[in-house]
Backbone as ProteinMPNN parsed JSONL, in Angstrom:
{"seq_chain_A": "XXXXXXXXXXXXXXXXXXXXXXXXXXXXXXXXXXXXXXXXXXXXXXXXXXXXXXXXXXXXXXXXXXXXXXXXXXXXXXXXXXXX", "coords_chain_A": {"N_chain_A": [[-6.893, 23.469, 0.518], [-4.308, 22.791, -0.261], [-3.232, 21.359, 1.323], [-4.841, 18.58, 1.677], [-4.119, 17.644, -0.921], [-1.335, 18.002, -0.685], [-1.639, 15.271, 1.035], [-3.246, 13.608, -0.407], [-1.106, 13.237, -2.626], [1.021, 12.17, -1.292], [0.057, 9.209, -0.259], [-1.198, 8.674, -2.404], [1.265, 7.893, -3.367], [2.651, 6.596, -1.635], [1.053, 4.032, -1.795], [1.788, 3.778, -4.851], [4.229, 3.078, -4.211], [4.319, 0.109, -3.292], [3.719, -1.238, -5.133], [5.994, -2.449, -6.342], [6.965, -3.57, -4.693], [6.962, -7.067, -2.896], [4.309, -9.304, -2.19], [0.678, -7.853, -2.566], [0.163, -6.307, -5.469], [-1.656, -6.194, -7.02], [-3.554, -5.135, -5.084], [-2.58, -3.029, -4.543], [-2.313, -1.626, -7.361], [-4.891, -1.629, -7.67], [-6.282, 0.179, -6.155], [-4.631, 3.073, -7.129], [-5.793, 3.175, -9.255], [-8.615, 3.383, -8.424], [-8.359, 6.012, -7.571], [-7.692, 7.763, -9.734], [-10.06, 7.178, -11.439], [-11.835, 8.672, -9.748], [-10.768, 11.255, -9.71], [-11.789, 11.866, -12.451], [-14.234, 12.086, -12.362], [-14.375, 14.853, -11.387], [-14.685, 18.097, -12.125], [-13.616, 19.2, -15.637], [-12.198, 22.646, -14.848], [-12.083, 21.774, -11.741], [-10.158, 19.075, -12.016], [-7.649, 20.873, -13.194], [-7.272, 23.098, -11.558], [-6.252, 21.46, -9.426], [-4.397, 19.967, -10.666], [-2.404, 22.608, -11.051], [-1.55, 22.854, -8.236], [-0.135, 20.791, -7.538], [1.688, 20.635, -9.627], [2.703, 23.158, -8.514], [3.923, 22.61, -6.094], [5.255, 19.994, -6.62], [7.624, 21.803, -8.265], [8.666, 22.975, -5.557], [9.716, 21.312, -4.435], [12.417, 19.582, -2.721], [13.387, 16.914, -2.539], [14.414, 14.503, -5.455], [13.623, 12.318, -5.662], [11.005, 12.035, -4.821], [9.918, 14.259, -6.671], [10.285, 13.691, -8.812], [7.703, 12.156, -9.209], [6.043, 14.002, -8.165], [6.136, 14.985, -11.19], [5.092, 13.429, -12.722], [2.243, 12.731, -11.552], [0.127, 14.626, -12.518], [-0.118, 13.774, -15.4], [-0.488, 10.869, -15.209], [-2.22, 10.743, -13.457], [-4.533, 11.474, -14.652], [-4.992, 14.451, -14.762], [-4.169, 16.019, -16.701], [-4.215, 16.351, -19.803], [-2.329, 13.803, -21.917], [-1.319, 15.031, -24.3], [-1.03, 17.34, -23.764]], "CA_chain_A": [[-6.838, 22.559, -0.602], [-2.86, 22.289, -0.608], [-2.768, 20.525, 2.474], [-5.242, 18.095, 1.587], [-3.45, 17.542, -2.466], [-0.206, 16.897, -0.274], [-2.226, 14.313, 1.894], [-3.525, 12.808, -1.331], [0.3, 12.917, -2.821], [1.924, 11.162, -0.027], [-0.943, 8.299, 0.116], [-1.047, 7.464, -3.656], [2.847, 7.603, -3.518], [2.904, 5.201, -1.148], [0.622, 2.864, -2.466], [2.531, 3.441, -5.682], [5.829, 2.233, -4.062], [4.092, -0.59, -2.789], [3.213, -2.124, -6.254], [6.732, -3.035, -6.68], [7.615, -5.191, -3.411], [6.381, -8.234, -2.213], [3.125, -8.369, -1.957], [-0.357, -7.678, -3.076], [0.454, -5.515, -6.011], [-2.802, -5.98, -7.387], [-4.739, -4.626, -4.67], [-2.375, -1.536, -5.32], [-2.865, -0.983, -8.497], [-6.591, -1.34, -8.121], [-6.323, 1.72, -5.398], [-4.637, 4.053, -7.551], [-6.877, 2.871, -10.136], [-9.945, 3.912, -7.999], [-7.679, 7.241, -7.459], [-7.458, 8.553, -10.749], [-11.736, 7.187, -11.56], [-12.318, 9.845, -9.031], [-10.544, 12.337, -10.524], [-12.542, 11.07, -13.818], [-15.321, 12.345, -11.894], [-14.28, 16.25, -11.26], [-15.323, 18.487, -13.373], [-12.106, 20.363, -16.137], [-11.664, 23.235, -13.785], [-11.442, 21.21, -10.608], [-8.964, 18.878, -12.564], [-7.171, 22.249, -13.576], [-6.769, 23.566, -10.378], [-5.833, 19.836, -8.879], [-2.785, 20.134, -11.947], [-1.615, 23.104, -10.765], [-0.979, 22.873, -6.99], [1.016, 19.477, -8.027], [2.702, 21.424, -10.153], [3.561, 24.035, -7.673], [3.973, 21.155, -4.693], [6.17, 19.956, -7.331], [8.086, 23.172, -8.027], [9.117, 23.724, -4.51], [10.059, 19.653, -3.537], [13.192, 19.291, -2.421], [13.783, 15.362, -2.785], [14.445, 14.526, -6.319], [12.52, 10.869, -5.879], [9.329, 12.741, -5.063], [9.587, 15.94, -7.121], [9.83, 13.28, -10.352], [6.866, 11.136, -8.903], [5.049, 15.108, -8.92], [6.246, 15.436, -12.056], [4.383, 12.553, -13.549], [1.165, 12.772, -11.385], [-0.763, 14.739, -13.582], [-0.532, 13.004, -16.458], [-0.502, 9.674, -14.755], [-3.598, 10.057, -12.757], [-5.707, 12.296, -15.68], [-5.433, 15.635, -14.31], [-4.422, 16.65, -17.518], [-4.132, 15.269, -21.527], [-0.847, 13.595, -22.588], [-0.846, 15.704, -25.532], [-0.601, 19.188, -22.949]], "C_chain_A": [[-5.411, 22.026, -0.797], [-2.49, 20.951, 0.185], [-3.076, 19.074, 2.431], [-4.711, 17.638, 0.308], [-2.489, 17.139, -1.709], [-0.598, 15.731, 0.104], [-2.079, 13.576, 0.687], [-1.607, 12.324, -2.393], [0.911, 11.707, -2.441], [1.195, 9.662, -0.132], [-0.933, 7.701, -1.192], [0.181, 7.177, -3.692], [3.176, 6.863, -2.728], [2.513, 3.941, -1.167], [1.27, 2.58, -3.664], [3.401, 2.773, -5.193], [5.595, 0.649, -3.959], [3.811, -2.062, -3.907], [4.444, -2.777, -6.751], [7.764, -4.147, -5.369], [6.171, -6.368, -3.36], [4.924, -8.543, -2.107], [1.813, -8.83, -2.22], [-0.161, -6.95, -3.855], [-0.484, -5.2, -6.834], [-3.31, -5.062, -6.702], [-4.086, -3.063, -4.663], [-2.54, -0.849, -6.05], [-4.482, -0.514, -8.607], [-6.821, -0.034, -7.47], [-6.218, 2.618, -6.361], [-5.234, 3.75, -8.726], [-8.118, 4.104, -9.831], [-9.356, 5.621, -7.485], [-8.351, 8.227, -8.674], [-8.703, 7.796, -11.631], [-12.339, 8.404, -10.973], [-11.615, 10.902, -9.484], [-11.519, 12.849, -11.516], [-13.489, 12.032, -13.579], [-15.445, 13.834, -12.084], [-14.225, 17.035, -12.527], [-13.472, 19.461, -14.171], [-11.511, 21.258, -14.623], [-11.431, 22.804, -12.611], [-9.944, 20.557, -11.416], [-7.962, 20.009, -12.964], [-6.143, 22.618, -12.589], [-6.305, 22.708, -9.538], [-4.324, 20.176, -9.116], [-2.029, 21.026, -10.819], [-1.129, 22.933, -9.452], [-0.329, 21.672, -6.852], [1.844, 20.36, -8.304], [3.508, 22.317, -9.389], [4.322, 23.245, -6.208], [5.827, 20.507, -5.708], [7.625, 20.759, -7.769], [9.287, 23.428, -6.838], [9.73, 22.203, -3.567], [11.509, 19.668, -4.005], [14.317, 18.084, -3.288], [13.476, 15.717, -4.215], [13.755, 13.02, -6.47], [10.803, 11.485, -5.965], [8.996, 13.826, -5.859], [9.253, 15.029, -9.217], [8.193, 12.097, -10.271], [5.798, 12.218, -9.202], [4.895, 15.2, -10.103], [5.298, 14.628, -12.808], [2.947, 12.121, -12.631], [0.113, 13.096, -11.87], [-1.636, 14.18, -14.643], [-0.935, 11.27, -16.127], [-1.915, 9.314, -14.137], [-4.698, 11.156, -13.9], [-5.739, 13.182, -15.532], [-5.375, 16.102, -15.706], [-3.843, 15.657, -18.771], [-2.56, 14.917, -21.456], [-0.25, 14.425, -23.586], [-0.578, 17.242, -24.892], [0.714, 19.295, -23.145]], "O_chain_A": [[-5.237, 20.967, -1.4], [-1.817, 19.96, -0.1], [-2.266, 18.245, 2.845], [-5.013, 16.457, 0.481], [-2.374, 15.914, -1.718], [0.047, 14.836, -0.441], [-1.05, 12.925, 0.509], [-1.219, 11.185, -2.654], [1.201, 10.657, -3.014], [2.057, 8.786, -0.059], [-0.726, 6.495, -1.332], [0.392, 6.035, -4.1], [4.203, 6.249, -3.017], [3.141, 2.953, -0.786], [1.486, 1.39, -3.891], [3.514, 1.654, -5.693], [6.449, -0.109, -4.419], [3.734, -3.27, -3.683], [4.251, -3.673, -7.572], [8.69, -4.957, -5.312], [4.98, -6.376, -3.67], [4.332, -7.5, -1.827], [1.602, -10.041, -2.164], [-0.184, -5.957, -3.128], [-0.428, -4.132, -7.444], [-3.64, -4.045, -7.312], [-4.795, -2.061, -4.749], [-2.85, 0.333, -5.898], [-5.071, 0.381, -9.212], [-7.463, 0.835, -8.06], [-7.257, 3.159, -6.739], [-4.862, 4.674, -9.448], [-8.464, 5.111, -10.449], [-10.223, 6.349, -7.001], [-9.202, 9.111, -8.577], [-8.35, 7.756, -12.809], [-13.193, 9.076, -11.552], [-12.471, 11.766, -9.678], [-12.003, 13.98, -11.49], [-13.685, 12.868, -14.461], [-16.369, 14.262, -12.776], [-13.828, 16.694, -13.641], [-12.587, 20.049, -13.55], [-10.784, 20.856, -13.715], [-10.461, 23.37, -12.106], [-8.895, 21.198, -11.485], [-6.955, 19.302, -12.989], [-4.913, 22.57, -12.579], [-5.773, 23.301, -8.6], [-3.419, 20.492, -8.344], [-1.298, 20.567, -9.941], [0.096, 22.829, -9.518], [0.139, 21.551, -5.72], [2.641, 20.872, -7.518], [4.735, 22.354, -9.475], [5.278, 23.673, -5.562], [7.016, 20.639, -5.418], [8.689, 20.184, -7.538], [10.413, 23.888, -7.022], [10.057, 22.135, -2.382], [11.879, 19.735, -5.177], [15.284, 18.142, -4.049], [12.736, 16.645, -4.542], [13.376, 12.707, -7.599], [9.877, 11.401, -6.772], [7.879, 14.336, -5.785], [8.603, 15.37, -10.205], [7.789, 11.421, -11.217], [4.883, 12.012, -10.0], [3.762, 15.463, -10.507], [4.633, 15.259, -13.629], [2.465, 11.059, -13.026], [-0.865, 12.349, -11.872], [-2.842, 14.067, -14.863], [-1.653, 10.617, -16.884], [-2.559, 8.265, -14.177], [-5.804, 11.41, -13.423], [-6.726, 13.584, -16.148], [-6.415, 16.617, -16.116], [-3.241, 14.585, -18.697], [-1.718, 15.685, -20.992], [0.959, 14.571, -23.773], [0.004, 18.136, -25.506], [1.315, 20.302, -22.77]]}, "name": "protein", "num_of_chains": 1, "seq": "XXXXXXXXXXXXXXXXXXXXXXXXXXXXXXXXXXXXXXXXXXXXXXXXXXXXXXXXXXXXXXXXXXXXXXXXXXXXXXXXXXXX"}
């Protein structure tokens, strides 16, 4: 499951970057759109357990561009409430 949560990481984070060049920045947004719908989908405890291995992915990241991009995945794509 980690391996596959990095996969998913790396892939919205690069469609994120993508929304601020040149572009199609629509058809970006609409991606991580249809990202964080599917989340929508999983039930609390999946979302839960999603959170945390961000969190720990997060945790243990190096780079300080990607460790604040973890930092705001959560809340950004629904894993968990704004008010947590």
């Amino acid at each position: 499951m980690q391996t596959l949560t990095k996969l998913l990481i790396e892939l919205t984070r690069f469609i994120d970057s993508t929304i601020d060049e040149d572009g199609e920045p629509r058809a970006a947004a609409k991606q991580l759109d249809f990202v964080a719908g599917t989340f929508d989908q999983l039930t609390p405890d999946q979302r839960g357990s999603l959170a945390e291995i961000v969190q720990q992915l997060a945790a243990t990241e190096p780079s300080a561009e990607r460790r604040e991009f973890l930092d705001a995945f959560t809340e950004d794509f629904g894993l968990i409430d704004d008010t947590e």
